[in-house]
N, C-alpha and C positions, 0 to 999 in steps of 0.2 A: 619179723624174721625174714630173711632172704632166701630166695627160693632159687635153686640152681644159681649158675657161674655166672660172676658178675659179666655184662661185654661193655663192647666199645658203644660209647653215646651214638645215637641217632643222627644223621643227617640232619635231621626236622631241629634238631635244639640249636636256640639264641641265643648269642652273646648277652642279648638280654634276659633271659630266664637262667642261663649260670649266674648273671650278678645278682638275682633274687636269692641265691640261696646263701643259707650259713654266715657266718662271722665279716664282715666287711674289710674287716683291719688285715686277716690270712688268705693267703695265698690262696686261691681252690685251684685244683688238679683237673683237667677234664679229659679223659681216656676215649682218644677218637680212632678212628679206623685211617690206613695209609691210604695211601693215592690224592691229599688234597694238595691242588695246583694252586688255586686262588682263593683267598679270603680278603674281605670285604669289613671293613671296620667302619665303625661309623659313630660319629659322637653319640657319649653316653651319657647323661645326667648326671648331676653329683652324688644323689641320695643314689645312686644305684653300683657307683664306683666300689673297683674290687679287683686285685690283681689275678689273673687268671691264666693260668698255664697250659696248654696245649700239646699234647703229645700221642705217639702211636705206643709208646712203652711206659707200662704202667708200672713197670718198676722203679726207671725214673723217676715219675710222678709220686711214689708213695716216700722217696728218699726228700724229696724238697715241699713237700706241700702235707697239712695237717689234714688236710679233708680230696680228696677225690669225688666228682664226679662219673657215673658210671650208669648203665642202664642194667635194669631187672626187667626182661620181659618191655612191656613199650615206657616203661616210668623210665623218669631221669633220678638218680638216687643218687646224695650225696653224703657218704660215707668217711667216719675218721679214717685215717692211715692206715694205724694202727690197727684197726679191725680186718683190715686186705690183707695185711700182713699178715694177721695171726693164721688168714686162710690157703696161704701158702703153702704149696704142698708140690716133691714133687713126685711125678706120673712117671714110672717104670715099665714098659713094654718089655717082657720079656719072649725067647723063641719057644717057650716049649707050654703049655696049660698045665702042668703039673708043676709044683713050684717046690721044690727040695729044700727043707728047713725052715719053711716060711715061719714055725711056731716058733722056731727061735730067732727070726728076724723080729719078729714082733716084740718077742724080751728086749731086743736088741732098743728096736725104733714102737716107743708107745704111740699107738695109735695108727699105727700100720691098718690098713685098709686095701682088701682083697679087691680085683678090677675082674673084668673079661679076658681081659688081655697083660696083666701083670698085677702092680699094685701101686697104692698110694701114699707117701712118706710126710706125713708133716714136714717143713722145712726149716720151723722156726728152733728145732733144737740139735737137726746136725747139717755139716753142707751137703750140696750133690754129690760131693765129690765123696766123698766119706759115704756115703749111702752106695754110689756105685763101686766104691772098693769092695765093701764087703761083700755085693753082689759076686764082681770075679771071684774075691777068698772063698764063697760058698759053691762056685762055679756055674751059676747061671748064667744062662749068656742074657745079654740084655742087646735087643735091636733095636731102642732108642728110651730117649728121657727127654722132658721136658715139664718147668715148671706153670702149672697150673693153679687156679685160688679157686677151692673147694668149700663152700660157708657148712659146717655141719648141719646135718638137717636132721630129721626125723625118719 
């Protein structure tokens, strides 16, 4: 089980330890942090060959590659698409703590989940956009949104 939100891999992780992992024949995704100037490549063995995609946008990465790279805590974790995707979710900041209709937003969007500060929309069954409409129809103000991957926990 995955314990809180996946992040961006580690400085410390090798071209050589991503082609350790998973299917050799697919693509793997590796979810790194921005600011990289320079990389450094450097011949790799045959038995270890592996196409390997790099990027700062894990949404990218989850549209063209079967398996993602990602870190849990200090591990490097190499996860189907598919399963990032299903933890998509997006994050509603609302202005006020008192949330007006939230029971019937939940009819609305299964799986609605209360926050500190707004709440949570699965995304895999409406868009943003359609989640922030019915925000204004209900009149809540919303001082921002953004999409987040939430693994359900315990």
């Amino acid at each position: 089980m995955f314990h809180g939100s996946p992040l961006p891999l580690s400085s410390d992780v090798t071209l050589r330890e991503l082609l350790g992992y998973g299917c050799p024949s697919s693509q793997l995704g590796a979810w790194i942090r921005g600011g990289v100037r320079r990389m450094h490549i450097h011949e790799v063995p045959t038995r270890l060959r592996r196409p390997v995609l790099a990027s700062t946008d894990l949404g990218f990465l989850l549209r063209r590659c079967a398996e993602v790279a990602v870190r849990e805590g200090n591990r490097t974790v190499v996860l189907p698409s598919e399963t990032v995707i299903e933890w998509r979710a997006l994050q509603v900041a609302t202005a006020t703590p008192y949330l007006p209709g939230l029971d019937r937003l939940e009819a609305v969007f299964p799986g609605l989940r209360a926050t500190h500060s707004g709440f949570l929309v699965p995304a895999a069954r409406k868009s943003a956009e359609e989640v922030l409409a019915l925000c204004l129809e209900r009149g809540m103000r919303v001082n921002g949104s953004r999409i987040v991957y939430q693994p359900e926990g315990p």
